[in-house]
C-alpha positions as CSV (number, residue, x, y, z in Angstrom):
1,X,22.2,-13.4,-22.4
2,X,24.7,-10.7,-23.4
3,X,25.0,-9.6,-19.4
4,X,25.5,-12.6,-18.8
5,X,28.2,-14.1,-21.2
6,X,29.5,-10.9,-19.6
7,X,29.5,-11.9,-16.2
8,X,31.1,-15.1,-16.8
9,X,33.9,-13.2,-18.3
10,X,34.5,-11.5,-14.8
11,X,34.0,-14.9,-12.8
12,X,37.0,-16.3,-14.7
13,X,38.9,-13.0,-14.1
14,X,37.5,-13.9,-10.2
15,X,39.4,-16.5,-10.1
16,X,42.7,-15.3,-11.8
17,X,42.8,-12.2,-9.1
18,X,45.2,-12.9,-6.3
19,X,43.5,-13.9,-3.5
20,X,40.9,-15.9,-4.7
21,X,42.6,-19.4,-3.1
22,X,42.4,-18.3,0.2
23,X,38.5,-16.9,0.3
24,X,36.3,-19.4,-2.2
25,X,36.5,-23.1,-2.3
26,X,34.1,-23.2,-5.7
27,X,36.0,-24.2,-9.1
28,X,34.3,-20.7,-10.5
29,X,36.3,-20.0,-13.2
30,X,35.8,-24.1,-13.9
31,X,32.2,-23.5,-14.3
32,X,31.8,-20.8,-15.9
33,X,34.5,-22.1,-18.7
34,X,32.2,-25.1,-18.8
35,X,29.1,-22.5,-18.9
36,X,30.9,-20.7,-22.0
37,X,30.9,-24.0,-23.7
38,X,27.2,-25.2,-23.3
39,X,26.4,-22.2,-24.7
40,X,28.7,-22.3,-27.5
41,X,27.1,-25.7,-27.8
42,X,24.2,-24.6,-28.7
43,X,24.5,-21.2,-30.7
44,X,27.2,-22.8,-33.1
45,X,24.6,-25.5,-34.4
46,X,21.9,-22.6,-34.6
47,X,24.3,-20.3,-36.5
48,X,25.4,-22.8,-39.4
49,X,22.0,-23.9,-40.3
50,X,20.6,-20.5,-39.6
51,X,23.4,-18.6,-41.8
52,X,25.6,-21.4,-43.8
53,X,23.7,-25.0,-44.5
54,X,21.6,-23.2,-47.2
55,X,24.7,-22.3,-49.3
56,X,25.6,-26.2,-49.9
57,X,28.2,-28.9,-47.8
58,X,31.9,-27.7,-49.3
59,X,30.3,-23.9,-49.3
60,X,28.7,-23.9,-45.9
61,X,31.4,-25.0,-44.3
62,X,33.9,-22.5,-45.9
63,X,32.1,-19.5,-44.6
64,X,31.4,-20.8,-41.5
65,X,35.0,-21.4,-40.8
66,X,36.1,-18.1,-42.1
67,X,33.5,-16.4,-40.2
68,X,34.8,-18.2,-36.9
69,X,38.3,-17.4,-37.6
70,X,37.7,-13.7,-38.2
71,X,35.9,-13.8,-35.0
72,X,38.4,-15.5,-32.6
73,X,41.5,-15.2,-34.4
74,X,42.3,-11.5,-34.9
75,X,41.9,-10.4,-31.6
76,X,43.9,-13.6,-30.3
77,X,46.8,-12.6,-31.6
78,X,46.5,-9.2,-30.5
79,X,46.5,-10.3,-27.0
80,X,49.6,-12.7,-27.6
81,X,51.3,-9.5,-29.1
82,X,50.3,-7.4,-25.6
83,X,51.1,-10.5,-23.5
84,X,55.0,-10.7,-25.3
85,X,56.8,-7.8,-24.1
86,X,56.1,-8.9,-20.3
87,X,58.0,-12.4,-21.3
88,X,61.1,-9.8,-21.7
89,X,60.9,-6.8,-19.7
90,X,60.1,-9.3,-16.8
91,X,56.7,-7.9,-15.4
92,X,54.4,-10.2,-13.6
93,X,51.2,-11.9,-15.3
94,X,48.7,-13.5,-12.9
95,X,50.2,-16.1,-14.4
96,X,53.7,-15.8,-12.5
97,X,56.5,-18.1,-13.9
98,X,56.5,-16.0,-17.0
99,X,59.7,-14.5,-17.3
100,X,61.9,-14.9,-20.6
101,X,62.5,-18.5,-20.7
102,X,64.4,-21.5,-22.8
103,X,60.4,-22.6,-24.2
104,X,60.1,-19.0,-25.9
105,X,63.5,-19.3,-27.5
106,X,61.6,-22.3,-29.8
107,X,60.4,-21.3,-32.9
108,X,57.7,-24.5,-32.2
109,X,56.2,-22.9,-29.3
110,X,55.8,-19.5,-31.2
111,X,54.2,-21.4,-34.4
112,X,51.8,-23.2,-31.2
113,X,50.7,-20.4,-30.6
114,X,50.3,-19.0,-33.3
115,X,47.8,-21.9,-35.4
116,X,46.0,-22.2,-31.7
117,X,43.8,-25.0,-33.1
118,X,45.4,-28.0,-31.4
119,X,47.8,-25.7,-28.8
120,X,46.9,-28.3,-26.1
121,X,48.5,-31.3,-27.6
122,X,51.9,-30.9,-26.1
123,X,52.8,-34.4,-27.4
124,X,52.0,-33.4,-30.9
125,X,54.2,-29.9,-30.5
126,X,57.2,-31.8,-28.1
127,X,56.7,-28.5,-25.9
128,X,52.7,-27.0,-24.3
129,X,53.5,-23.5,-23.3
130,X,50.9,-20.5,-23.8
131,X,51.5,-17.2,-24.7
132,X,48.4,-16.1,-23.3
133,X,47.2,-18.6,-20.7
134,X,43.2,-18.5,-21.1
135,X,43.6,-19.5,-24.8
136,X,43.7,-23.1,-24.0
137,X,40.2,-22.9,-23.7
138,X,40.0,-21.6,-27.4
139,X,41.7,-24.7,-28.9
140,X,39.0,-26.4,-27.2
141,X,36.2,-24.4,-29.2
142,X,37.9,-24.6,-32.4
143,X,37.7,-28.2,-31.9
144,X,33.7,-28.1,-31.8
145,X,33.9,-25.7,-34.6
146,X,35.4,-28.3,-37.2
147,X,33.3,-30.6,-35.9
148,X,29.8,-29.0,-35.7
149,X,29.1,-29.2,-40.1
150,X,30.4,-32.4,-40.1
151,X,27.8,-33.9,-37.0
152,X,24.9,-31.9,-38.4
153,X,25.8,-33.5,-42.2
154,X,26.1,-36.9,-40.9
155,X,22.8,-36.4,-37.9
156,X,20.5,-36.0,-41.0
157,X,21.9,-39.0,-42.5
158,X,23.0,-41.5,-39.8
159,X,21.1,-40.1,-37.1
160,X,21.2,-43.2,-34.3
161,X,25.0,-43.9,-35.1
162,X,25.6,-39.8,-34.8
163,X,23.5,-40.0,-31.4
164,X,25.1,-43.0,-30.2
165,X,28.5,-41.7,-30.7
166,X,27.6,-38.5,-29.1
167,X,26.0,-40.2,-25.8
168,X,29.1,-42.0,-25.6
169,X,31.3,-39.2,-25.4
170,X,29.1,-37.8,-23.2
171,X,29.5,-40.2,-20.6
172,X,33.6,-40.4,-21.3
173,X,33.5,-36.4,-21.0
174,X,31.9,-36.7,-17.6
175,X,34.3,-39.8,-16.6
176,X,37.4,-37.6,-17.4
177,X,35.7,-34.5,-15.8
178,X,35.8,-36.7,-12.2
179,X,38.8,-38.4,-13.2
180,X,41.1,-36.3,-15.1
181,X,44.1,-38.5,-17.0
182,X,46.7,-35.7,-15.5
183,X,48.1,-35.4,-19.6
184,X,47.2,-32.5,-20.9
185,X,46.6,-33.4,-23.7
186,X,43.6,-35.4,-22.6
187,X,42.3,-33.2,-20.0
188,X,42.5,-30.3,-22.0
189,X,40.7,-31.2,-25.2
190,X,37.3,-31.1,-26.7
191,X,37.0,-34.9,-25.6
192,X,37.0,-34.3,-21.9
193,X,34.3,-30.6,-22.0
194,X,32.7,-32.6,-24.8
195,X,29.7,-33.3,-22.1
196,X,28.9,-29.5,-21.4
197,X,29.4,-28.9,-25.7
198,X,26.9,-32.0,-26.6
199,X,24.3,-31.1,-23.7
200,X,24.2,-27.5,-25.7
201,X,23.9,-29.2,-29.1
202,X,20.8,-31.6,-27.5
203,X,19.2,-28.4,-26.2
204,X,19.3,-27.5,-29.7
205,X,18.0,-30.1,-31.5
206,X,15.3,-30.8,-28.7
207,X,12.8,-28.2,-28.8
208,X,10.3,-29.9,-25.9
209,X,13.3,-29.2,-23.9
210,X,13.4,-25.6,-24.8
211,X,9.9,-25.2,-24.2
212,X,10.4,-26.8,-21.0
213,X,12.5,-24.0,-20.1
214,X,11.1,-20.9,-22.0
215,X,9.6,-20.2,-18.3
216,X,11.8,-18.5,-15.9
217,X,10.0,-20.3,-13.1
218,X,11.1,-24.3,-14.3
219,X,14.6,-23.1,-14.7
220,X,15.3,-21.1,-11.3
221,X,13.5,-24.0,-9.8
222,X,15.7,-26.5,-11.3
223,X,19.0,-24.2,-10.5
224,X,17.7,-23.6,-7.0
225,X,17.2,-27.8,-6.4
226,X,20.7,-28.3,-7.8
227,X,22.6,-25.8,-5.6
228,X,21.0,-26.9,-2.6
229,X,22.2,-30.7,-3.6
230,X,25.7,-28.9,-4.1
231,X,25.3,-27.1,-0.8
232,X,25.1,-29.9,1.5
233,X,27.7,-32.0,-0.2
234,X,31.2,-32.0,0.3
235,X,33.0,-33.4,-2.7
236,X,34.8,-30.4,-4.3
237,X,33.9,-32.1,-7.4
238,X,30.5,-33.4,-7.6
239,X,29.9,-29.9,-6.3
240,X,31.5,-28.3,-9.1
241,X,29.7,-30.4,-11.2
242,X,26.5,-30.0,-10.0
243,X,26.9,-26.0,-10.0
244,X,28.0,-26.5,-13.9
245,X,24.7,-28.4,-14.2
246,X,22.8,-25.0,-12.3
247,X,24.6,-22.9,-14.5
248,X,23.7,-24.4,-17.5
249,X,19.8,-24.6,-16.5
250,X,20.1,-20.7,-15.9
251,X,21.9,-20.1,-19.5
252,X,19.3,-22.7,-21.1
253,X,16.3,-20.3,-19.9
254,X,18.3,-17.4,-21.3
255,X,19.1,-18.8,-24.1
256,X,15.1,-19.7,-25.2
257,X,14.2,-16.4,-24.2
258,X,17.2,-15.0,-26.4
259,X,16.0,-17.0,-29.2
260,X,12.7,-15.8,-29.2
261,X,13.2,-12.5,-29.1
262,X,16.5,-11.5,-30.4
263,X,18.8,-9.3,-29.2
264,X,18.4,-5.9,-27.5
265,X,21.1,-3.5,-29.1
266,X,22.0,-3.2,-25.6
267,X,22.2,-6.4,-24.8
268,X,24.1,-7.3,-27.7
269,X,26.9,-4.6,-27.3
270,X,27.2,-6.0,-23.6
271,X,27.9,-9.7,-25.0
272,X,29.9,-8.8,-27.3
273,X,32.7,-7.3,-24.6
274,X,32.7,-11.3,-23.5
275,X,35.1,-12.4,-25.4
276,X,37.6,-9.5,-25.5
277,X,37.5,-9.3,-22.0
278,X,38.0,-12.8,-21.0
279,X,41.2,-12.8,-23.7
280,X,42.8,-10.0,-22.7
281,X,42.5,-10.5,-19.3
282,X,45.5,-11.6,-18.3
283,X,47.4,-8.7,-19.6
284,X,44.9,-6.2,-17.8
285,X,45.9,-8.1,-14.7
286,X,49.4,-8.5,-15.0
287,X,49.7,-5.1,-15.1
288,X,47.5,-4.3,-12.1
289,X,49.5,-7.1,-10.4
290,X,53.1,-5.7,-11.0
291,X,51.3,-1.6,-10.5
292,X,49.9,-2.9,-7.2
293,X,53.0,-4.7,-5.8
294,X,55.5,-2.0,-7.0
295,X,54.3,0.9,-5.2
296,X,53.3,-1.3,-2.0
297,X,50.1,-0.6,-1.9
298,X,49.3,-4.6,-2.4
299,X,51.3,-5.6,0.7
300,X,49.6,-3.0,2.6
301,X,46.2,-3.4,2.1
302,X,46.7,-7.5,2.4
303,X,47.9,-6.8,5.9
304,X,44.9,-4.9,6.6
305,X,42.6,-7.3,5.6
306,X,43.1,-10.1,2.5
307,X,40.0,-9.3,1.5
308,X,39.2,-5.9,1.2
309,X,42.6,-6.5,-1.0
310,X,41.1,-9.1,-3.0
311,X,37.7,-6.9,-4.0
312,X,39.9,-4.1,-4.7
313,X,42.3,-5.5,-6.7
314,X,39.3,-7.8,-8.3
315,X,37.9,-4.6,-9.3
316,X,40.6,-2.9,-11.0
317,X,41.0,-6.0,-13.1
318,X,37.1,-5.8,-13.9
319,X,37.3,-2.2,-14.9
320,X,40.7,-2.8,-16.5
321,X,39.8,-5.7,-18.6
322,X,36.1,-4.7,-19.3
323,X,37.9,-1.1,-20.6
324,X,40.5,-2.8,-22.8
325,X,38.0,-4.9,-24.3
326,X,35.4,-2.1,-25.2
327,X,38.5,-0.4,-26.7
328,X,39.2,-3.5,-28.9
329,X,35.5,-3.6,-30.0
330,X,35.1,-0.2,-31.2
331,X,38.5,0.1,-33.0
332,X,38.9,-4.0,-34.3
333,X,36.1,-6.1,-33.8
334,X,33.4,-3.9,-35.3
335,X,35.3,-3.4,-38.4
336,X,35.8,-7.1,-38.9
337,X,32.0,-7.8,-38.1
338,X,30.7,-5.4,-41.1
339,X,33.1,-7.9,-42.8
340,X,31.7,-11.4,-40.6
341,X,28.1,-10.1,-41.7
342,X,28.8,-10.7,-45.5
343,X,29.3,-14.3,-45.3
344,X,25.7,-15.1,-43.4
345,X,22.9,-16.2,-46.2
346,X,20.2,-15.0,-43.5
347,X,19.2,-12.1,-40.8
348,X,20.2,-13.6,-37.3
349,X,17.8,-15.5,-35.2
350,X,20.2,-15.0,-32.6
351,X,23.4,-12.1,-33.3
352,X,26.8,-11.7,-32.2
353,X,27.7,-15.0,-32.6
């Protein structure tokens, strides 16, 4: 599972490298955000009763929260304060368009940025502008984080309302997924991934669905049925969908397994370079962007051939970002989760998360 949280990591960094719109037609870095979030929707269910419920309601939740901020938070703002000097020297993201603008003169759209729970709601804020691109897709986990205590609380109480409301959603999620609103605020919130977030919590609470999957063969051979359906279809999004759908059978196998017998070390130290490397992507590309472009070498290769341009350029923003983010781990995040681990009541069915 580590590998591959890992992997996903790259696919969106795939799809940020210049070049990708003119050799793939697949919504990669769509599915594997949506990927990121099935499995979220699972793990964060299995963490709080696993590490939190035990300590009470008002108490569980506390920890939990703290533990979630120290663990997305810190290193957030880290990349926001690598990804600001490029606003004012004038380098390059990925993300072109980013030059010194009227937006960061507002102290709103610093303070945005900042709080990142709810930095999609432009009408909220009067402004939507992101320091560090990717992070929109943070707001929308923080979302599910608020909300996973209070579904498990009322589940055990109310449990046909709590699943009624959370089919609905479900099928509004998908709706919105084939049909976005075009408002960001909509499209860009824990209502319209809520499908990929509530099929993870399901695979949670259902365990005949996990033993369904705890064999490698029923879940290659449900992935392999669904990309073939997505192979001979040619609606860009009922095949992104059905890819998501693939993806998430893979993960789901993974996930058992993961479950059942823990973490490797090595395994662990792999997933935990996910996150730092899908956040500070962008300023690991930007750089290899505006190196690239500077000194030629990008025009020369593209006129060559776009894609050997593509893979090499895709590779340095691997490397790059994958070396940043082990940097970040040993020197930030492993500090801070010596300091994480004291607010768990129990040893880890599954760690890292």
């Amino acid at each position: 599972m580590g590998l591959w949280r890992l992997i996903l990591a790259w696919l969106v960094i795939a799809v940020h490298t210049q070049g990708y719109e003119k050799l793939f037609v697949v919504e990669i870095g769509t599915i594997a955000v949506a990927t990121f979030f099935f499995i979220s929707g699972f793990l964060m269910p299995l963490a709080y009763t696993e590490h939190y419920e035990s300590y009470g309601f008002i108490n569980g939740i506390r920890r939990f929260y703290i533990n979630r901020f120290l663990r997305i938070f810190p290193l957030y703002w880290v990349s926001c304060l690598l990804m600001t000097p490029t606003f004012f020297i004038g380098e390059n993201s990925v993300f072109s368009g980013h030059p010194l603008t009227v937006e960061l003169l507002n102290p709103v759209i610093w303070l945005q940025n900042i709080i990142l729970l709810g930095l999609n709601q432009s009408q909220m804020w009067g402004a939507y502008y992101r320091i560090n691109n990717p992070a929109w897709t943070l707001d929308v986990e923080l979302q599910y984080y608020l909300l996973v205590p209070v579904i498990i609380l009322l589940s055990a109480r109310f449990r046909v309302v709590v699943s009624t409301f959370l089919i609905v959603a479900l099928f509004v999620s998908i709706y919105l997924f084939f049909f976005p609103a075009g408002l960001v605020d909509i499209d860009r919130s824990f209502l319209s991934w809520s499908f990929c977030f509530i099929l993870g919590y399901a695979f949670h609470r259902l365990e005949k669905m996990q033993l369904l999957f705890k064999t490698k063969r029923v879940s290659v051979t449900v992935s392999a049925i669904i990309l073939l359906a997505a192979f001979v279809l040619d609606n860009e999004k009922i095949v992104s969908f059905l890819f998501i759908l693939s993806f998430i059978s893979f993960s789901a196998y993974l996930l058992v397994k993961q479950k059942e017998y823990k973490f490797s070390g090595y395994d662990k130290f792999i997933g935990d370079l996910s996150y730092p490397t899908y956040i500070l992507h962008s300023f690991a590309l930007g750089k290899i962007n505006s190196t690239l472009f500077n000194t030629g070498i990008s025009d020369y290769i593209s006129r060559k051939s776009p894609i050997a341009a593509y893979g090499i350029t895709l590779f340095l923003n691997i490397g790059l970002s994958t070396f940043l983010a082990y940097f970040c781990l040993m020197s930030l995040i492993k500090p801070i989760e010596r300091f994480r681990a004291s607010f768990k009541a129990t040893v880890p069915i599954i760690q890292g998360v």
